[in-house]
mmCIF entry with sequence, helices, sheets and N, C-alpha, C, O atoms, coordinates in Angstrom:
data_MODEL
# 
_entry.id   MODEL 
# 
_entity.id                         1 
_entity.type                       polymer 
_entity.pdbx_number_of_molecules   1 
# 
_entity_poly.entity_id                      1 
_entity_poly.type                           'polypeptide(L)' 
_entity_poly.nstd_linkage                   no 
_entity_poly.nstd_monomer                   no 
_entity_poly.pdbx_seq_one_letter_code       
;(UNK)(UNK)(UNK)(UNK)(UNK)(UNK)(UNK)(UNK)(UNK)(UNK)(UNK)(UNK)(UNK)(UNK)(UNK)(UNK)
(UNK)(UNK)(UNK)(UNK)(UNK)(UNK)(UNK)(UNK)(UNK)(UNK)(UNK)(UNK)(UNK)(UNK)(UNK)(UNK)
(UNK)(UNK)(UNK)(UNK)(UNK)(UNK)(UNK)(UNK)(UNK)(UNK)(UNK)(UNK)(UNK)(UNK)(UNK)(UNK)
(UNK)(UNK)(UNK)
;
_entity_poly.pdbx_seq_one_letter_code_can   XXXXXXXXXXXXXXXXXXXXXXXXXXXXXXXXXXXXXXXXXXXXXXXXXXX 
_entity_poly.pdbx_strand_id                 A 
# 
loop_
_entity_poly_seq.entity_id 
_entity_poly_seq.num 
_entity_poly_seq.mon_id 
_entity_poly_seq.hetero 
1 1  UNK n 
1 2  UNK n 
1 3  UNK n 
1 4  UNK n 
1 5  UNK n 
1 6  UNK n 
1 7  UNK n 
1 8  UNK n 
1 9  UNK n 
1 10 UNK n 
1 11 UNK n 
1 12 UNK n 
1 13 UNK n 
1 14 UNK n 
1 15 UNK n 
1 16 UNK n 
1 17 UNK n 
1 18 UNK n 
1 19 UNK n 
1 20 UNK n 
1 21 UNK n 
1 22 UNK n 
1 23 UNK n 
1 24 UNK n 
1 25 UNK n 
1 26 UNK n 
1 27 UNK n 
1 28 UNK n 
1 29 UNK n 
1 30 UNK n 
1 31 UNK n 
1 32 UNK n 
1 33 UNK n 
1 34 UNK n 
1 35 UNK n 
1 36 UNK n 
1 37 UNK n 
1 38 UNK n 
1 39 UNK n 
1 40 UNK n 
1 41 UNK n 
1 42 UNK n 
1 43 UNK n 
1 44 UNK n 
1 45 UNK n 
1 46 UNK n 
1 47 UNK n 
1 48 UNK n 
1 49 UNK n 
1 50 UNK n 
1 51 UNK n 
# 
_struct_asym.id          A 
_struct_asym.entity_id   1 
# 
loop_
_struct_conf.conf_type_id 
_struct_conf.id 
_struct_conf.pdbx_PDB_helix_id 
_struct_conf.beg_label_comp_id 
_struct_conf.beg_label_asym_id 
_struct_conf.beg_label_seq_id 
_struct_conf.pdbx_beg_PDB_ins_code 
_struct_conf.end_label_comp_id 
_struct_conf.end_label_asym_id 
_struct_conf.end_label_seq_id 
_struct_conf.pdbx_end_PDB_ins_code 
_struct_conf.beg_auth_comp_id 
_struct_conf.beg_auth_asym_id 
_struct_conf.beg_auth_seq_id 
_struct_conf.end_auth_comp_id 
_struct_conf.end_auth_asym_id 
_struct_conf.end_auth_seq_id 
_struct_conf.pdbx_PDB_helix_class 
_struct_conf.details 
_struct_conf.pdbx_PDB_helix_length 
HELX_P HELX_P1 AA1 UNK A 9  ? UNK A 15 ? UNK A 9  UNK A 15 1 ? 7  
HELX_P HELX_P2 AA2 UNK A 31 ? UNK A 44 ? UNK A 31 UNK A 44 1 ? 14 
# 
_struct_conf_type.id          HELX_P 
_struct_conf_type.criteria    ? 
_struct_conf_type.reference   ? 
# 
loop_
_atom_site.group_PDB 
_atom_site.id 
_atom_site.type_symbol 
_atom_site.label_atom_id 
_atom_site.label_alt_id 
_atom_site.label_comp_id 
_atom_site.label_asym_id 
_atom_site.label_entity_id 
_atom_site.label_seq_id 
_atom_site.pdbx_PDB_ins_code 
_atom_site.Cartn_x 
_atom_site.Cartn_y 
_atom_site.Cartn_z 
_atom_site.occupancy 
_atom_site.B_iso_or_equiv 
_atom_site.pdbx_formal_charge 
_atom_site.auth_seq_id 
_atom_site.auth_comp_id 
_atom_site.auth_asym_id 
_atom_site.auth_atom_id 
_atom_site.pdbx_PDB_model_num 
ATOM 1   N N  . UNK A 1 1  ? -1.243 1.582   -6.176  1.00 0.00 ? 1  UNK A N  1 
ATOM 2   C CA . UNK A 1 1  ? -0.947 1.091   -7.511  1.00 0.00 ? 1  UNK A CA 1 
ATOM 3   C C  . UNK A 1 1  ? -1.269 2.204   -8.502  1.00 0.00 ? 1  UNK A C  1 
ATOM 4   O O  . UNK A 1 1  ? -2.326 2.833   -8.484  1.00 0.00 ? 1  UNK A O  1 
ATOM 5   N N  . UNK A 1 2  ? -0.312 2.389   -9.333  1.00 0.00 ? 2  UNK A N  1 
ATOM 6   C CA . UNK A 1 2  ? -0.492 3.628   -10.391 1.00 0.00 ? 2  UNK A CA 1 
ATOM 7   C C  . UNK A 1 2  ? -1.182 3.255   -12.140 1.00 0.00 ? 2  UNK A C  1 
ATOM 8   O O  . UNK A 1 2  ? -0.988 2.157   -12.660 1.00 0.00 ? 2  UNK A O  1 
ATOM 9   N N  . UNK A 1 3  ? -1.666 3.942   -12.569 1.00 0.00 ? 3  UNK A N  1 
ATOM 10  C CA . UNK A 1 3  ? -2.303 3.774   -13.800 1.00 0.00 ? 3  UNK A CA 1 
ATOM 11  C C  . UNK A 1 3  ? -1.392 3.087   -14.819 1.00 0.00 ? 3  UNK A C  1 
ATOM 12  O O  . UNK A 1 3  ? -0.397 3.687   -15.227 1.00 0.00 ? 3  UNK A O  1 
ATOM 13  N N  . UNK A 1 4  ? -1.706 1.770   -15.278 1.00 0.00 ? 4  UNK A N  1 
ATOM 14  C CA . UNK A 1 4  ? -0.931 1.177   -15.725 1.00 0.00 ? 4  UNK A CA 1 
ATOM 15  C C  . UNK A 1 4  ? 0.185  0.260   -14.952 1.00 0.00 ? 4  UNK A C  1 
ATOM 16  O O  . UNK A 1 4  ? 1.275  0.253   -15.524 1.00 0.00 ? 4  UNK A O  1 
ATOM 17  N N  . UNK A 1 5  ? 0.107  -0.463  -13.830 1.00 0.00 ? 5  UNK A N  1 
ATOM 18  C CA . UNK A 1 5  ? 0.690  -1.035  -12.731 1.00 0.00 ? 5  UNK A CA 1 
ATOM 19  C C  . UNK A 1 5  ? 0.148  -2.274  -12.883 1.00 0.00 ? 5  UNK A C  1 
ATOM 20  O O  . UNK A 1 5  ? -1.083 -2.259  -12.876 1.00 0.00 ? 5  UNK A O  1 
ATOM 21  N N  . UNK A 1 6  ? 0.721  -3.477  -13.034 1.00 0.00 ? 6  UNK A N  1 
ATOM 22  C CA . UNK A 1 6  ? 0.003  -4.815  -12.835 1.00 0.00 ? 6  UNK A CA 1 
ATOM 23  C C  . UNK A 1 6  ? -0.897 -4.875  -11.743 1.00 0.00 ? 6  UNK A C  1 
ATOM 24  O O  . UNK A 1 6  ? -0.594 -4.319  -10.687 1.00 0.00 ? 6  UNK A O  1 
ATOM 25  N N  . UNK A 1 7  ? -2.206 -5.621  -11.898 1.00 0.00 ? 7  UNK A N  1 
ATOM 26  C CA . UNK A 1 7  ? -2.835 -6.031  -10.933 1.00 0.00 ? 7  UNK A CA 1 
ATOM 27  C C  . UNK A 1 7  ? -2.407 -6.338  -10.006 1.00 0.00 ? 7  UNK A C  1 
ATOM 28  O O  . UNK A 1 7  ? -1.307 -5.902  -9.669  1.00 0.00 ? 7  UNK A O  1 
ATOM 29  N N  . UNK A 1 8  ? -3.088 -7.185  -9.251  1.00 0.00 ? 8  UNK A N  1 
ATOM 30  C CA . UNK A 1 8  ? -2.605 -8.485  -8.402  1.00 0.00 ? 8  UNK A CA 1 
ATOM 31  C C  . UNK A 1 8  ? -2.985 -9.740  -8.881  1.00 0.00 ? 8  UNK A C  1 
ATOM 32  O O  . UNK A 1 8  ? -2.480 -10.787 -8.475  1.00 0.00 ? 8  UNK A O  1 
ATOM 33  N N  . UNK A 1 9  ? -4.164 -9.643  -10.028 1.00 0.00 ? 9  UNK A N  1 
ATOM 34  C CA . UNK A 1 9  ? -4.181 -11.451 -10.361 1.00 0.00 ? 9  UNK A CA 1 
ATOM 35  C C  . UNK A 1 9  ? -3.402 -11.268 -11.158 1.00 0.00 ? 9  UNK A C  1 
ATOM 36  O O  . UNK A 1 9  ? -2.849 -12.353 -11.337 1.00 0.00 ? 9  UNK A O  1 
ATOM 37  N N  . UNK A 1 10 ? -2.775 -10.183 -12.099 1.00 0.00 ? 10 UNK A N  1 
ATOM 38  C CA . UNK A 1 10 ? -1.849 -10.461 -13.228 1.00 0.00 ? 10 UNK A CA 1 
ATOM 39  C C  . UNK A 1 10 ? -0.204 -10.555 -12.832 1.00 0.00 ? 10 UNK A C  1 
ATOM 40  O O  . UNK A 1 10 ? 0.748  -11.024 -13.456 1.00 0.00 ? 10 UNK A O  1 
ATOM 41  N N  . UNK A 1 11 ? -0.296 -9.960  -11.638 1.00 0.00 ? 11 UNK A N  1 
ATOM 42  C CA . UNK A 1 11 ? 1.139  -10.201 -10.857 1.00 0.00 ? 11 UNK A CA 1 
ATOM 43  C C  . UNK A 1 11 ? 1.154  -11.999 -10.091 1.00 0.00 ? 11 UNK A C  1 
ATOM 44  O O  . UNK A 1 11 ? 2.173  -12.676 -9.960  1.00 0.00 ? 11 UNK A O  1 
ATOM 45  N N  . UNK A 1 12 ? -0.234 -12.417 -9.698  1.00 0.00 ? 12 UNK A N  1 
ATOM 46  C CA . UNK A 1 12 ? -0.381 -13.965 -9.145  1.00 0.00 ? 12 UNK A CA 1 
ATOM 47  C C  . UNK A 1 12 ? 0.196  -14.693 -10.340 1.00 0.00 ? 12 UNK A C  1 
ATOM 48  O O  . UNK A 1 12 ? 0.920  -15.648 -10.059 1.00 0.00 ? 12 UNK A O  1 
ATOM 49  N N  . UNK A 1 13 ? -0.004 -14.396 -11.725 1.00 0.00 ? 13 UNK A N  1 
ATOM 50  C CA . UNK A 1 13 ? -0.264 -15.150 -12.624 1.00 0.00 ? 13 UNK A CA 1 
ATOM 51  C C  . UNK A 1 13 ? 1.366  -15.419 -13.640 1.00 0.00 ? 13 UNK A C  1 
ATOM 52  O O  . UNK A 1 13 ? 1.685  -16.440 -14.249 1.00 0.00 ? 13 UNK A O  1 
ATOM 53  N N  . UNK A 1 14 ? 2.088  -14.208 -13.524 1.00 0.00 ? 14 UNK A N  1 
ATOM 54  C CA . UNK A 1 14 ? 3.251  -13.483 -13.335 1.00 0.00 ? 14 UNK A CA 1 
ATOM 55  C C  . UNK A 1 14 ? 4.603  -13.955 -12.462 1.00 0.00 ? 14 UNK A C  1 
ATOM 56  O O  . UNK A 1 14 ? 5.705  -14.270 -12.912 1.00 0.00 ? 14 UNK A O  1 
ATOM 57  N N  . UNK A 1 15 ? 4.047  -13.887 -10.724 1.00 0.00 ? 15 UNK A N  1 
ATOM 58  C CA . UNK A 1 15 ? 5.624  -14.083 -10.026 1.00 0.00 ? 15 UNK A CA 1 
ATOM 59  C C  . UNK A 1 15 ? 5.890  -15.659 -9.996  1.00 0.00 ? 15 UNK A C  1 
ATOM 60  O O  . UNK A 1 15 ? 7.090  -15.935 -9.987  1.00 0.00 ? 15 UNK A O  1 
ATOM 61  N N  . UNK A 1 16 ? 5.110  -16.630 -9.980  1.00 0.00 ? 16 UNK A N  1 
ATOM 62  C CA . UNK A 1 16 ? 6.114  -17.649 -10.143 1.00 0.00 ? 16 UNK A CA 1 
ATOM 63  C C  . UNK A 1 16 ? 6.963  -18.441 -11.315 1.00 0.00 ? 16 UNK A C  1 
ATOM 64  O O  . UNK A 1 16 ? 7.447  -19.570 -11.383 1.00 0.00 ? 16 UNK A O  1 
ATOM 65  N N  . UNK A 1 17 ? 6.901  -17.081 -12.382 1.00 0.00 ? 17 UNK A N  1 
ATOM 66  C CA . UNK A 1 17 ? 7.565  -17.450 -13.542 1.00 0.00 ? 17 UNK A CA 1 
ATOM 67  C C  . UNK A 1 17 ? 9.214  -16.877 -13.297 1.00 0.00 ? 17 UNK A C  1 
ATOM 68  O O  . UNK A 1 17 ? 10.169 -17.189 -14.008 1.00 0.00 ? 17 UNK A O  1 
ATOM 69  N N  . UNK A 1 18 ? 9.255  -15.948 -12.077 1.00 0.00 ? 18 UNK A N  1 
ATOM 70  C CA . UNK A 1 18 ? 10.308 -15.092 -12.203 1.00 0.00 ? 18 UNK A CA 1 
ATOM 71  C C  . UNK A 1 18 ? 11.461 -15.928 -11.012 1.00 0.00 ? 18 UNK A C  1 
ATOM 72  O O  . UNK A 1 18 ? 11.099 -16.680 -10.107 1.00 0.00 ? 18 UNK A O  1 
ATOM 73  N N  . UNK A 1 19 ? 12.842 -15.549 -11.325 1.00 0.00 ? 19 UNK A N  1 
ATOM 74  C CA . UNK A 1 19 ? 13.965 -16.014 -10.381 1.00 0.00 ? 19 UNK A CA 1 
ATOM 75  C C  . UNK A 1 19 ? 13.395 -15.539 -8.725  1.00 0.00 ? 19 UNK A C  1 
ATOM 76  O O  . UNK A 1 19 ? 12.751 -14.518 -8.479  1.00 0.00 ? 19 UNK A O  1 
ATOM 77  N N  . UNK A 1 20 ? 13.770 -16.432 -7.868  1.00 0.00 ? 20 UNK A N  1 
ATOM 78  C CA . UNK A 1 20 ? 13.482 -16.499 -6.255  1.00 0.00 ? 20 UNK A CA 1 
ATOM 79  C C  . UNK A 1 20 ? 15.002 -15.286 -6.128  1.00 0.00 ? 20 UNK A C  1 
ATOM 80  O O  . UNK A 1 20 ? 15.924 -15.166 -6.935  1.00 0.00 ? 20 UNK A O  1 
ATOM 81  N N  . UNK A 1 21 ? 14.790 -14.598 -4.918  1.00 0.00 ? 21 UNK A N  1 
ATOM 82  C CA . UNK A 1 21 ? 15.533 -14.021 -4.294  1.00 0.00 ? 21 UNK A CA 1 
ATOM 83  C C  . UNK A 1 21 ? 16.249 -15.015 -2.816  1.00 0.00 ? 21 UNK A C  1 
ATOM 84  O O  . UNK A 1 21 ? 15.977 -14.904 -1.621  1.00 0.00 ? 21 UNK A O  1 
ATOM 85  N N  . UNK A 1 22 ? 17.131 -15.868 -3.448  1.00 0.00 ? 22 UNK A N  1 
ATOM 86  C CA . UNK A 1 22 ? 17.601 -16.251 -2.468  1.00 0.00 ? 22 UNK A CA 1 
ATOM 87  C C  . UNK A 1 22 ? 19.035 -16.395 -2.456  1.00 0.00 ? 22 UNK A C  1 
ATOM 88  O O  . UNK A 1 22 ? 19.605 -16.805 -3.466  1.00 0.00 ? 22 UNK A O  1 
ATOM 89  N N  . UNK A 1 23 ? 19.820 -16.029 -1.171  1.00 0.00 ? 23 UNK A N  1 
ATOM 90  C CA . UNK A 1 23 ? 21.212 -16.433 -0.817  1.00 0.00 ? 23 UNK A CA 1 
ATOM 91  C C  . UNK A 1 23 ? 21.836 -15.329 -1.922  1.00 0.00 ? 23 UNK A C  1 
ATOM 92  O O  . UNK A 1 23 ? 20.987 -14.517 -2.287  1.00 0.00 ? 23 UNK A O  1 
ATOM 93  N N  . UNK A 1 24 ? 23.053 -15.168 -2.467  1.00 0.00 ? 24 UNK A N  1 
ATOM 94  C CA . UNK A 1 24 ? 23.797 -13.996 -2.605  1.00 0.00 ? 24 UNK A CA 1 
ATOM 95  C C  . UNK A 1 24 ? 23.078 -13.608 -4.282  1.00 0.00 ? 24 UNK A C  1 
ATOM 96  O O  . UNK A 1 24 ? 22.371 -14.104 -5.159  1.00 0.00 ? 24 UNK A O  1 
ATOM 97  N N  . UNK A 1 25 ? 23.718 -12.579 -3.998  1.00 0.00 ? 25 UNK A N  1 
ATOM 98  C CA . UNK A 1 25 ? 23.028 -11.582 -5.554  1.00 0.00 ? 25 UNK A CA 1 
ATOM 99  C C  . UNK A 1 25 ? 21.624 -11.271 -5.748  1.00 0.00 ? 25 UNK A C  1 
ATOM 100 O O  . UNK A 1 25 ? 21.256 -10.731 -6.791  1.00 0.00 ? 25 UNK A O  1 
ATOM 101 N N  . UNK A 1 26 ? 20.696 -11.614 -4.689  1.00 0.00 ? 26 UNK A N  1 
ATOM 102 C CA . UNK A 1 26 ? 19.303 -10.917 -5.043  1.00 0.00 ? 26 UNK A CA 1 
ATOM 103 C C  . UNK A 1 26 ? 19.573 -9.847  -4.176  1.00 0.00 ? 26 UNK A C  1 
ATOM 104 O O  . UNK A 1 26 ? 19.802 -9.874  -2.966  1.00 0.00 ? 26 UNK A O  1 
ATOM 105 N N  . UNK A 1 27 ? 19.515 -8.874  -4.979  1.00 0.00 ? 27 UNK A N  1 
ATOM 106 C CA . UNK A 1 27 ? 19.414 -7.451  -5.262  1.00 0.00 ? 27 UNK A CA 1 
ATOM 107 C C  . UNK A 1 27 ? 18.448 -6.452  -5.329  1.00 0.00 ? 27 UNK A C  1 
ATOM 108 O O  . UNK A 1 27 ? 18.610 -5.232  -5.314  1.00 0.00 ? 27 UNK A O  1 
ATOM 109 N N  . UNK A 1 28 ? 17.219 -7.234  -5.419  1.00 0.00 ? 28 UNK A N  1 
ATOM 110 C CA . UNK A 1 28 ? 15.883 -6.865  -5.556  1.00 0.00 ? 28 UNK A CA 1 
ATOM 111 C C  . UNK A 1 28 ? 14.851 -7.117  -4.409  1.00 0.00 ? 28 UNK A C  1 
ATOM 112 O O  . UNK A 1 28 ? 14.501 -8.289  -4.550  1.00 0.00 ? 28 UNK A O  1 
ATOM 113 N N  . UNK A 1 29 ? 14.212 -6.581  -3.362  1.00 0.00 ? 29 UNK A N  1 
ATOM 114 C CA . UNK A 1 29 ? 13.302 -7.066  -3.008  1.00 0.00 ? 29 UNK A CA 1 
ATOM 115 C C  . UNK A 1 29 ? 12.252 -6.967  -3.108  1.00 0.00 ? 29 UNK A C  1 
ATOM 116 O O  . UNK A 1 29 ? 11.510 -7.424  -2.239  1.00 0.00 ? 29 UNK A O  1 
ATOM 117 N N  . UNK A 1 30 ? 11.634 -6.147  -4.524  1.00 0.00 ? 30 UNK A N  1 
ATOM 118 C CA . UNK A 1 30 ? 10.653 -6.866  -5.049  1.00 0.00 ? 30 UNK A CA 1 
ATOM 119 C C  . UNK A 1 30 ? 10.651 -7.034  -6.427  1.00 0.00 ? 30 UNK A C  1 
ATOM 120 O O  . UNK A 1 30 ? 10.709 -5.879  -6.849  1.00 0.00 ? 30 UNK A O  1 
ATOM 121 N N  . UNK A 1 31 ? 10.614 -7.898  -7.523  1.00 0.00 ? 31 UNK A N  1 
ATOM 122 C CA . UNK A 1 31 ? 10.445 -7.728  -8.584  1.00 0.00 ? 31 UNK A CA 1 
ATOM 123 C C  . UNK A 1 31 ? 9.276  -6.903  -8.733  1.00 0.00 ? 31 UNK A C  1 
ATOM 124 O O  . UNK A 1 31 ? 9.458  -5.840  -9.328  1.00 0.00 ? 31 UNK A O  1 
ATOM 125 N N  . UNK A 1 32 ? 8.533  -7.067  -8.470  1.00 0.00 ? 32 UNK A N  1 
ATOM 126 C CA . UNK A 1 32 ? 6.703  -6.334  -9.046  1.00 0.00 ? 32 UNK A CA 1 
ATOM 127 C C  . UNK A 1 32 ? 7.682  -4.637  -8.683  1.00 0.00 ? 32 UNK A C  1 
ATOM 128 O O  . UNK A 1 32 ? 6.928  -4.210  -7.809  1.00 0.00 ? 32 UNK A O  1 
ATOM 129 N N  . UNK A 1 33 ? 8.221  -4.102  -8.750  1.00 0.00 ? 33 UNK A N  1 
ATOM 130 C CA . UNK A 1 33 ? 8.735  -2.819  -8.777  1.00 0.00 ? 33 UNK A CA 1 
ATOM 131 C C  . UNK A 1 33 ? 9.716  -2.706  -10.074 1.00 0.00 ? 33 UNK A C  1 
ATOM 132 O O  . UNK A 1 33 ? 9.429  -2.054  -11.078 1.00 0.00 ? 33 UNK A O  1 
ATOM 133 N N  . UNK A 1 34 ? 10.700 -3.311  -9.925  1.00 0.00 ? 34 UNK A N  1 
ATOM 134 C CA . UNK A 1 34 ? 11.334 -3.527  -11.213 1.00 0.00 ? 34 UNK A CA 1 
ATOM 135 C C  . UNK A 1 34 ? 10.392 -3.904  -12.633 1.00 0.00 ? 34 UNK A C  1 
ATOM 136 O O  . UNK A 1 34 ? 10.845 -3.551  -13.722 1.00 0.00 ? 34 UNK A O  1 
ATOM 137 N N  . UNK A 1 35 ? 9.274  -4.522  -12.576 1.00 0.00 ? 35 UNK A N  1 
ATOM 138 C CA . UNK A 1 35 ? 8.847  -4.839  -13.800 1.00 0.00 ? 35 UNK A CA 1 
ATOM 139 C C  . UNK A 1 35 ? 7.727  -3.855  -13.768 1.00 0.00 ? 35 UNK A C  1 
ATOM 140 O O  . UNK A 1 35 ? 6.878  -4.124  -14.618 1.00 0.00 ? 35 UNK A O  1 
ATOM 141 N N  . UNK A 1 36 ? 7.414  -2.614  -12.929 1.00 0.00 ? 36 UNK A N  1 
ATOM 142 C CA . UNK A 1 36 ? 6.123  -1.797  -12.619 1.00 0.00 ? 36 UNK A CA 1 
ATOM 143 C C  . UNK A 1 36 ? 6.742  -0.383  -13.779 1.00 0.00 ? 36 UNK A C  1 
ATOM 144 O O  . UNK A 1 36 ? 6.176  0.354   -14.586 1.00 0.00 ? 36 UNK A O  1 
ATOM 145 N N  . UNK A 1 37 ? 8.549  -0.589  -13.179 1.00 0.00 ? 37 UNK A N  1 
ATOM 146 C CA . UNK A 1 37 ? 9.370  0.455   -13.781 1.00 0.00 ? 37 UNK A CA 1 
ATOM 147 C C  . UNK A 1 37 ? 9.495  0.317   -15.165 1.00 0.00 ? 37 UNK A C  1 
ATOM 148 O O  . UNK A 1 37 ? 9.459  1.294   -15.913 1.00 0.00 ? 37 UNK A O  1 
ATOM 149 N N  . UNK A 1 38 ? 9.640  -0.840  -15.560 1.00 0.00 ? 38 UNK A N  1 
ATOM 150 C CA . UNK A 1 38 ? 9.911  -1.218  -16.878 1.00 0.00 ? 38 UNK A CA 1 
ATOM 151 C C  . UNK A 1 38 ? 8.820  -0.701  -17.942 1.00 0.00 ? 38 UNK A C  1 
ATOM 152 O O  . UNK A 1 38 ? 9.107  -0.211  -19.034 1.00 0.00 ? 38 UNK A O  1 
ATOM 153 N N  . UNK A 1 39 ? 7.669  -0.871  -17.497 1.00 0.00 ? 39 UNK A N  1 
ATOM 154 C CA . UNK A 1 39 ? 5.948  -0.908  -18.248 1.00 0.00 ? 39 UNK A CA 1 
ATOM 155 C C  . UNK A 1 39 ? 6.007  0.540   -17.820 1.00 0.00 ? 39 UNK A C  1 
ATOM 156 O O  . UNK A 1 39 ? 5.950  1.182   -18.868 1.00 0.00 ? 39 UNK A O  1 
ATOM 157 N N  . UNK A 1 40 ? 6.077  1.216   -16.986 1.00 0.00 ? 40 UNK A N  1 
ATOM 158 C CA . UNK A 1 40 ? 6.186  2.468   -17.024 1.00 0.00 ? 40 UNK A CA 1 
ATOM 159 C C  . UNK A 1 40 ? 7.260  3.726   -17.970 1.00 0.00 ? 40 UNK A C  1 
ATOM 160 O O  . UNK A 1 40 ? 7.080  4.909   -18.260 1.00 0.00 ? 40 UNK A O  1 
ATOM 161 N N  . UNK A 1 41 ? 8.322  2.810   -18.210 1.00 0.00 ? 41 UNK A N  1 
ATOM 162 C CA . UNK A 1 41 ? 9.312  3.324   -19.085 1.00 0.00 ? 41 UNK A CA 1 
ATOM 163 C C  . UNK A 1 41 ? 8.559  3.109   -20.971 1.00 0.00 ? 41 UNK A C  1 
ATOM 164 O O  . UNK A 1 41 ? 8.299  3.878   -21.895 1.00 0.00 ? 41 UNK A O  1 
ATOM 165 N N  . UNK A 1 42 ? 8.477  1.819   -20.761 1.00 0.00 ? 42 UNK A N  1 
ATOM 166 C CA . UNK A 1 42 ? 7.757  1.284   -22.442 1.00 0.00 ? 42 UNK A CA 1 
ATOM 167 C C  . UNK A 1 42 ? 6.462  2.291   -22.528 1.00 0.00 ? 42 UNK A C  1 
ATOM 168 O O  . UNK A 1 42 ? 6.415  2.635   -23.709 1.00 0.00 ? 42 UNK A O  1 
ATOM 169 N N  . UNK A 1 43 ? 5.287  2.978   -21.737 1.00 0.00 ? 43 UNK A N  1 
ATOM 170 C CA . UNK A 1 43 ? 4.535  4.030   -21.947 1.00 0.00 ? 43 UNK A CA 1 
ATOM 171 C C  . UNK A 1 43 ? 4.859  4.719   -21.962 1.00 0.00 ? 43 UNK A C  1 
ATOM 172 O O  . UNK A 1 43 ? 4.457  5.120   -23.054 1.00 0.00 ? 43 UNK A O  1 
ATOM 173 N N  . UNK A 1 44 ? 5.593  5.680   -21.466 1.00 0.00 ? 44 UNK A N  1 
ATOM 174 C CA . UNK A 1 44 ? 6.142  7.223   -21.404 1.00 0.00 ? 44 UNK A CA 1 
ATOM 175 C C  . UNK A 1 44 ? 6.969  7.360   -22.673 1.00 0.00 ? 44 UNK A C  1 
ATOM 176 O O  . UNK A 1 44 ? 7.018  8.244   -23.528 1.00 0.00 ? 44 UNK A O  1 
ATOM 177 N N  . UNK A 1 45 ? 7.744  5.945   -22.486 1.00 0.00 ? 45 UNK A N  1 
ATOM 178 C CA . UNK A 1 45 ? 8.874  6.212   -23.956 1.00 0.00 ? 45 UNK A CA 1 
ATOM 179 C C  . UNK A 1 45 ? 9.918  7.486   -23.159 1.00 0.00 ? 45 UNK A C  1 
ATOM 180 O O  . UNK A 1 45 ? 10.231 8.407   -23.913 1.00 0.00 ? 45 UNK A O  1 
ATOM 181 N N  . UNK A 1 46 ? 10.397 7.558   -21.847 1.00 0.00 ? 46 UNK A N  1 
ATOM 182 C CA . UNK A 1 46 ? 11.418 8.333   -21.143 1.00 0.00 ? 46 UNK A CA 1 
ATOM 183 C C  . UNK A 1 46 ? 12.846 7.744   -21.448 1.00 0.00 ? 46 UNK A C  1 
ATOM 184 O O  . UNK A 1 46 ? 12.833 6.524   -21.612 1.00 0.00 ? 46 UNK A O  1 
ATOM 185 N N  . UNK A 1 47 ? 13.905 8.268   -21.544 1.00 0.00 ? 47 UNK A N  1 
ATOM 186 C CA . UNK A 1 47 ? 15.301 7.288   -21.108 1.00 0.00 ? 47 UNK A CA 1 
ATOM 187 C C  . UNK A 1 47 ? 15.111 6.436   -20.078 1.00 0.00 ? 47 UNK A C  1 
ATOM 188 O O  . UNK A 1 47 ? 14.162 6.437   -19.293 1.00 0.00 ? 47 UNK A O  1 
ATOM 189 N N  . UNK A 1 48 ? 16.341 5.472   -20.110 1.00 0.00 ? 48 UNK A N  1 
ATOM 190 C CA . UNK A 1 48 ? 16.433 4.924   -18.953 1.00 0.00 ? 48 UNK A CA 1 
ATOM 191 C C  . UNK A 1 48 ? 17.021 5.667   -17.848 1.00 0.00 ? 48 UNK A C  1 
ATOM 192 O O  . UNK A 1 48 ? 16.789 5.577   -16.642 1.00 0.00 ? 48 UNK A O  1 
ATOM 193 N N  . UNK A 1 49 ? 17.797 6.389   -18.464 1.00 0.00 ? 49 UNK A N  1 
ATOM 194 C CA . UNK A 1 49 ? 18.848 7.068   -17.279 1.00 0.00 ? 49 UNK A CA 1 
ATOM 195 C C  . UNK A 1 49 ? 17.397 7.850   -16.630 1.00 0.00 ? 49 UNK A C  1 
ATOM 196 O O  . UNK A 1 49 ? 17.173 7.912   -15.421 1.00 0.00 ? 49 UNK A O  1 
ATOM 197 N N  . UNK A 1 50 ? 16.871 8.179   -17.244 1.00 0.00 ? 50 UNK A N  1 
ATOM 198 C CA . UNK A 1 50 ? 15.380 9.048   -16.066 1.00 0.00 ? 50 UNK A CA 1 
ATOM 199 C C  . UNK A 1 50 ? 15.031 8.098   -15.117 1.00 0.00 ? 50 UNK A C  1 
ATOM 200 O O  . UNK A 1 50 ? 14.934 8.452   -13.942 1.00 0.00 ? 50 UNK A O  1 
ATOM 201 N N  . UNK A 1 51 ? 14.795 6.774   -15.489 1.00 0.00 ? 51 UNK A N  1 
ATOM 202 C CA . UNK A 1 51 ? 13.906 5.872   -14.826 1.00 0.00 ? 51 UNK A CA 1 
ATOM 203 C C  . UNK A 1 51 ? 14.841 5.783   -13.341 1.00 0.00 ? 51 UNK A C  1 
ATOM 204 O O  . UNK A 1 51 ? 14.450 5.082   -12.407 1.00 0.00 ? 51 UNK A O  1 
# 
């Protein structure tokens, strides 16, 4: 886990607010990466196209 990375109680507290990956179009297998990227983009203040 990198500086600035959700916990794990703040990710417990977190994934069952988010859409299930099930049956066609989940695309993701993990959110906690997608939202690790996001909080990492909002600190750096980088483009997206970097991310």
């Amino acid at each position: 886990m990198g500086r600035g990375d959700l916990t794990d109680l703040e990710w417990a507290r977190l994934e069952p607010h988010l859409p299930k990956n099930t049956g066609r179009g989940g695309r993701w297998k993990s959110h906690r990466v997608i939202i690790d990227g996001i909080f990492f983009r909002q600190r750096t203040g980088i483009p997206w196209r970097d991310l």
